[in-house]
C-alpha positions in Angstrom: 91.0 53.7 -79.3 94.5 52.7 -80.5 97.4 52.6 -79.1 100.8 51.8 -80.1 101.1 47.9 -79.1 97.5 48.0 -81.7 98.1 45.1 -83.7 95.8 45.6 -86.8 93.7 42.5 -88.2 93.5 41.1 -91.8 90.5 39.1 -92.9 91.3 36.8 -95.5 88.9 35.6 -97.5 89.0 32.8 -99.9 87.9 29.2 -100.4 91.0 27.8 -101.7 93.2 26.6 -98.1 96.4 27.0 -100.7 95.9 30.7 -100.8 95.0 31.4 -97.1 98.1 29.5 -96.3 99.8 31.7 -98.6 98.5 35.0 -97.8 98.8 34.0 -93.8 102.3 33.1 -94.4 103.4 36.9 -96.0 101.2 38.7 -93.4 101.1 36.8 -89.7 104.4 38.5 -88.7 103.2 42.1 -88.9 99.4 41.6 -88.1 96.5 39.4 -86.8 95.2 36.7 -89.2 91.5 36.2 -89.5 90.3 33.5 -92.0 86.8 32.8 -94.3 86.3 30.0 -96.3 83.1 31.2 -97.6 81.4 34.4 -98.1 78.6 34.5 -95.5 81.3 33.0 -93.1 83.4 37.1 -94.1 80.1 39.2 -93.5 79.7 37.2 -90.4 83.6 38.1 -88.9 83.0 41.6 -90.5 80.0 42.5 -89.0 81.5 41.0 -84.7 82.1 43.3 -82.6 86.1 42.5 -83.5 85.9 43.9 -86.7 88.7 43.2 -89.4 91.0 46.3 -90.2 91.7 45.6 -93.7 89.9 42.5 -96.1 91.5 40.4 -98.6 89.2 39.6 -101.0 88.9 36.6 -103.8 86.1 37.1 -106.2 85.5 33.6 -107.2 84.1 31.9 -104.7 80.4 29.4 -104.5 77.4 30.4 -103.3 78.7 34.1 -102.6 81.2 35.9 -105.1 84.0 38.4 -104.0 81.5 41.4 -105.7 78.5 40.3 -103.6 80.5 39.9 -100.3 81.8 43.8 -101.3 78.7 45.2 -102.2 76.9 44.2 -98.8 79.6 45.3 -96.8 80.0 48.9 -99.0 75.8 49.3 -98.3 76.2 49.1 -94.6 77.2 51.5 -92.1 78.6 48.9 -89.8 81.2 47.5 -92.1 81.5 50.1 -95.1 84.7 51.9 -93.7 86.8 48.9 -94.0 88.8 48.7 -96.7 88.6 45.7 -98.8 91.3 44.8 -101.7 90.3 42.2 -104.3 92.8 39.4 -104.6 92.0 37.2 -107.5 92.8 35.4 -111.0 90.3 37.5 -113.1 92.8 39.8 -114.9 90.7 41.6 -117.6 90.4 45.1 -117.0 86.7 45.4 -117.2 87.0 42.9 -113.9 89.0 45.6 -112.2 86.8 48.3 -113.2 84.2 46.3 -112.0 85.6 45.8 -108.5 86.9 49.1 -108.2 83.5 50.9 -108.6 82.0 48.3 -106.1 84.4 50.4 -103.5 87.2 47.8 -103.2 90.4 50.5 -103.0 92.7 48.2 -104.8 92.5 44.8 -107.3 95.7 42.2 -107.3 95.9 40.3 -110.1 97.4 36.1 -109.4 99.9 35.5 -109.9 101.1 38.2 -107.1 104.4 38.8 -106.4 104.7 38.6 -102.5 106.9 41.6 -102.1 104.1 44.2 -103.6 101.4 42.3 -101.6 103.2 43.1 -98.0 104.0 46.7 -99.5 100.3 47.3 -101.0 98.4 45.9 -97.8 100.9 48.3 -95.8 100.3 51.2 -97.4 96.5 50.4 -97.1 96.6 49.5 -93.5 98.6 52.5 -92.7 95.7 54.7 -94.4 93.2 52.8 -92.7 94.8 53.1 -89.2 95.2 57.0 -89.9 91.9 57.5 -90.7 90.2 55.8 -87.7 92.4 58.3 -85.8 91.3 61.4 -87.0 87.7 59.9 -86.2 88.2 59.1 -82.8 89.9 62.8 -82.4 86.6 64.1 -84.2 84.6 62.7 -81.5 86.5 64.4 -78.6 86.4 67.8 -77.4 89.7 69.3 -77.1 89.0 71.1 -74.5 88.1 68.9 -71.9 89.1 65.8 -73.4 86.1 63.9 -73.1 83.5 63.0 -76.2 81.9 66.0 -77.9 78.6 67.0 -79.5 79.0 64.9 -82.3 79.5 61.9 -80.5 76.4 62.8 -78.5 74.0 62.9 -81.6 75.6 59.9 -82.8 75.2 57.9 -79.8 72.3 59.5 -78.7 70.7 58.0 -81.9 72.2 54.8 -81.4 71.1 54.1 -78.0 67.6 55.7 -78.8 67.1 52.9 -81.5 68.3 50.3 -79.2 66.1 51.2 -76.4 63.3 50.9 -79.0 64.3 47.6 -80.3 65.1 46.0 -76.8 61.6 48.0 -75.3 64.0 49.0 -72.7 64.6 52.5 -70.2 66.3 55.3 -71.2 67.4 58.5 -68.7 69.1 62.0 -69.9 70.5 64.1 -68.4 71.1 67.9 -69.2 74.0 69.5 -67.1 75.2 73.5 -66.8 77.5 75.1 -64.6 75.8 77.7 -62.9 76.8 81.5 -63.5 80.3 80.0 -65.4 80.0 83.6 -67.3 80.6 85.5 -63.7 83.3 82.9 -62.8 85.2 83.4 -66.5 84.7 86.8 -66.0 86.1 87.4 -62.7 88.5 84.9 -62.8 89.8 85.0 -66.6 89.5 82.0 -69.6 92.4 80.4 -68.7 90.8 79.8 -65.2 87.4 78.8 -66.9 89.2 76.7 -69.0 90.7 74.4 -66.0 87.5 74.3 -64.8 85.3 73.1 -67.5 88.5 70.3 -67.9 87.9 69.5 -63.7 83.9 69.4 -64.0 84.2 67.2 -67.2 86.4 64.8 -65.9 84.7 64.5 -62.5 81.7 64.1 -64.3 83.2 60.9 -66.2 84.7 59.4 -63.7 81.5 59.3 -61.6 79.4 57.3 -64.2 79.7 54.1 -62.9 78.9 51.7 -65.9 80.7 51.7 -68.7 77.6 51.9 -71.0 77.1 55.5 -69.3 78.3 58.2 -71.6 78.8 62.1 -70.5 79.9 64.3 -73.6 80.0 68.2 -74.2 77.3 69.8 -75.2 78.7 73.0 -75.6 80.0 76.2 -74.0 79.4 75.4 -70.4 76.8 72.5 -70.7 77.0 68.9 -70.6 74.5 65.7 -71.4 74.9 62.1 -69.8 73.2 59.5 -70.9 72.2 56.2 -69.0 70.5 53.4 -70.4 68.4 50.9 -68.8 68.2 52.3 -65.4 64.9 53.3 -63.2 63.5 56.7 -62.2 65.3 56.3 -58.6 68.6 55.0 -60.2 68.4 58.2 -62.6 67.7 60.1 -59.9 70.9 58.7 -57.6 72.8 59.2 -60.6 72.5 63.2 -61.4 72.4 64.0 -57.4 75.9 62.1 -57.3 77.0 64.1 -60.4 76.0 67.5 -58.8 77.5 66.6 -55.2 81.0 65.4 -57.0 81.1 68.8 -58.8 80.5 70.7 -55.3 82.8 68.4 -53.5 86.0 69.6 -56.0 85.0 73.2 -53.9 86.5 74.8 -56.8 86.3 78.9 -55.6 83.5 80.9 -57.1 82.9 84.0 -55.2 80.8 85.2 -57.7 78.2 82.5 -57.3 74.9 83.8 -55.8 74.5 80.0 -54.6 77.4 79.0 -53.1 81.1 79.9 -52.6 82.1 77.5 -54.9 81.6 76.2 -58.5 77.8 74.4 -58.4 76.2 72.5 -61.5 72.2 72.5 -62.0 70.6 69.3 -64.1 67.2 68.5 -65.8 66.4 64.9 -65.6 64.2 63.2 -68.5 63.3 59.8 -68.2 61.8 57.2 -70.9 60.1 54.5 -69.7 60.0 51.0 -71.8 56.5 51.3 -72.8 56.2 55.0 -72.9 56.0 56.9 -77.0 57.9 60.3 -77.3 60.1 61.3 -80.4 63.7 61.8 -79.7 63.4 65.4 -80.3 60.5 65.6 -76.8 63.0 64.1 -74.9 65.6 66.0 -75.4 63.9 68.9 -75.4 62.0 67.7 -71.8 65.5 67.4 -69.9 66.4 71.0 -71.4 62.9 72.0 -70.3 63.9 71.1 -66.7 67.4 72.3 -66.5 65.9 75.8 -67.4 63.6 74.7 -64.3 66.4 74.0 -61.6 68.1 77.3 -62.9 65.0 78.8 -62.4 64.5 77.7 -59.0 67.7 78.1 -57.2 70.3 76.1 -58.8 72.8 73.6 -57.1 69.9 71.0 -57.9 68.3 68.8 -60.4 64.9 68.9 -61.9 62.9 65.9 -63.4 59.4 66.1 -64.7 57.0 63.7 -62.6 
């Protein structure tokens, strides 16, 4: 998600054009420089799909004060990880205190010196930048280097929502390598390893669109999910996935289907219009997998 040439972004947010100019001055040489003159016009640049990196914060402003424009962003999933430091003239302590338990993570007082500014928003932008990190590391499986469980639930939710919202289609698709216990048996971890690592990555990079997602399920199952497609593009989709996996003709003597490694699927499908609970439709694309298992393997099931 970031790499080195990252340049990190600092909303600035106040309604004097003296401070901005100030603030932009200190900052513009060691990161991007977004500005708000108002504080609808700062939940507005939080909330974009750009999303700030770090918030300067004056509390005095009209219409919307520094504390409001923190406590809206601090009650919303979307913009309560960014960190937002209060830069303002109120100097009595129960002011600080104040901001503090709103969630700010640090209060400068004005006057400022500019030296501690340019110090304090680096030490906070280097927690920040950290943090995401370990997040985006959190969402991938180490093993195979492509998103995990977690993410799966996360976006799984996500996209279940927006289907919802948007009365749009949703497919998903439940993925196992078939008899991968024989094959790690015979042919030792470090080989099953390697070819979780080649079945994962093949799998990626035959999804096509870059709003389809295949993550980890666990062990030696997988779960791909593609929004706003039909019941013969879903269907395209997962016998594409399970001919790229036989096409890599990774050996598997052990296989009772083929003489190399094969994948089964279970397709399950939402329509825009049709009702069922997250849970049923997750549990309908297991329901199938255990089908194609069932009836031969090397296939993919989907309920009619």
């Amino acid at each position: 998600m970031r790499e080195e040439e990252y340049i990190p972004t600092v909303l600035i947010v106040d309604d004097m054009a003296a401070n901005i100019a100030i603030l932009s001055d200190l900052l513009q040489n060691s990161y991007k420089i977004k500005i708000a003159k108002s504080g609808q016009r700062a939940l507005e640049i939080a909330k974009s799909k750009e999303k700030p990196d770090l918030i300067l914060l004056d509390i005095e402003m009209p219409q919307m004060s520094g504390y409001d424009v923190c406590n809206i962003l601090k009650s919303s999933s979307e913009t309560r990880n960014i960190p937002i430091i209060f830069v303002t003239a109120k100097n009595d302590t129960m002011d600080e205190e104040y901001g503090l338990n709103l969630g700010a993570i640090d209060y400068i007082k004005k006057p400022f010196h500019p030296a501690i500014i340019k110090i304090r928003v680096k030490n906070h932008m280097d927690l920040k930048l950290k943090s995401d990190k370990l997040e985006e590391l959190s969402m991938i499986d180490s093993l195979t280097n492509i998103p995990n469980r977690r993410f799966f639930n996360e976006n799984f939710e996500k996209k279940y929502r927006e289907i919802l919202r948007d009365k749009k289609s949703l497919a998903l698709i439940m993925i196992d390598v078939d008899f991968f216990k024989l094959y790690n048996d015979n042919y030792g971890h470090w080989q099953g390893d390697e070819c979780l690592r080649k079945v994962a990555q093949t799998l990626r990079k035959n999804l096509k669109r870059p709003t389809d997602t295949v993550s980890r399920y666990g062990g030696e199952e997988f779960v791909v999910l593609l929004k706003d497609i039909d019941r013969d593009g879903a269907k395209k989709v997962v016998q594409s996935l399970i001919d790229a996996v036989a096409n890599l003709k990774i050996e598997h003597k052990y296989s009772t289907v083929a003489e190399f490694v094969t994948i089964s699927a279970g397709l399950s499908i939402k329509e825009s219009d049709e009702d069922i609970s997250k849970e049923d439709f997750l549990k309908i694309a297991d329901d199938e997998l255990y089908r194609a298992k069932e009836s031969g393997r090397n296939k993919f099931c989907a309920k009619s």
